[in-house]
C-alpha positions in Angstrom: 0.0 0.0 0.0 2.8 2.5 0.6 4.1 1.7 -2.7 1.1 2.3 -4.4 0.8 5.9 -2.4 4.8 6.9 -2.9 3.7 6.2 -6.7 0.7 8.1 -6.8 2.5 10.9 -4.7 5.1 10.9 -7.7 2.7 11.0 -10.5 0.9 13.7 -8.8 3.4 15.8 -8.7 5.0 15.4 -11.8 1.8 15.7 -13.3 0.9 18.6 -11.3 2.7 21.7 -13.6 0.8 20.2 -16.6 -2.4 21.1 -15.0 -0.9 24.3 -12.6 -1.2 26.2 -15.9 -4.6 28.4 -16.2 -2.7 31.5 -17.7 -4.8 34.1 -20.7 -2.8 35.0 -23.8 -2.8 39.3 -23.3 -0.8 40.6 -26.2 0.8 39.3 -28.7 3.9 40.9 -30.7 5.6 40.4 -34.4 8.6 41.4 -34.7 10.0 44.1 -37.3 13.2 45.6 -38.3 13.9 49.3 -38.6 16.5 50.4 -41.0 19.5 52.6 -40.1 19.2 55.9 -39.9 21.3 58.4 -41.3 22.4 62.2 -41.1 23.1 63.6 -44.7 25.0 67.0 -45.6 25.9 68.1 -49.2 29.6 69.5 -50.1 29.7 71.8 -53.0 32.7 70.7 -55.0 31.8 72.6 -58.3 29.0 75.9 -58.3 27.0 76.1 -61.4 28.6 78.0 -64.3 28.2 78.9 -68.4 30.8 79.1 -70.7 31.2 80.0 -74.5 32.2 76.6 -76.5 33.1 76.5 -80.3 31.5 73.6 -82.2 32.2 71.5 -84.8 30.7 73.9 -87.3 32.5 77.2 -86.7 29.8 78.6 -84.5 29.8 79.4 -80.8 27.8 77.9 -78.6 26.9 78.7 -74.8 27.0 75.8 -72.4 25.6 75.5 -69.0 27.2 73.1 -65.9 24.8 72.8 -63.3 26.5 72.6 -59.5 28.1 69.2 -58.1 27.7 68.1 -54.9 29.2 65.4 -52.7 26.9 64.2 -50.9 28.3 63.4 -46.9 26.2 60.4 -45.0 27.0 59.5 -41.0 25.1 57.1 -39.2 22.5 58.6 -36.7 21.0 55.3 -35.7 22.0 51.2 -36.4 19.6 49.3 -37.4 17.2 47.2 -35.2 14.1 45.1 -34.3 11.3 46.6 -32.7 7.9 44.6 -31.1 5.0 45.4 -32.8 1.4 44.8 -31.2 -0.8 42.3 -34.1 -3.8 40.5 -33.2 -3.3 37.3 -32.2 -3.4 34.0 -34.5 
């Protein structure tokens, strides 16, 4: 008889966290990455100017350049996930 009471004693509580859980889903979350930010500044390396060509024909021609810029970019922020509240599946 103590056998049969040490074994159900065992079961019992082995089987016990099975049933100890009684817990409600609340939220539920995906998660999504957000991309690096970055911090841009432009560099003037040429302003815009027009100059007189000659062409092929004899004749003068006027030309426009527009400005050139180099473009700077320094990272403000990495990369990284965030948790996003969905509805649950």
């Amino acid at each position: 008889m103590k056998k049969v009471l040490a074994g159900a004693a065992v079961l019992a509580a082995l089987a016990a966290p099975a049933f100890a859980w009684e817990g409600q889903v609340v939220a539920c979350y995906d998660k999504v990455w957000v991309p690096a930010k970055y911090n841009t500044s432009k560099t003037l390396i040429m302003a815009a100017h027009t100059e007189w060509e000659h062409a092929a024909n004899g004749q003068m021609v006027q030309m426009h350049y527009p400005a050139v810029y180099k473009e700077n970019k320094t990272l403000a922020a990495p990369g990284h996930y965030v948790a996003v509240k969905t509805a649950c599946k």
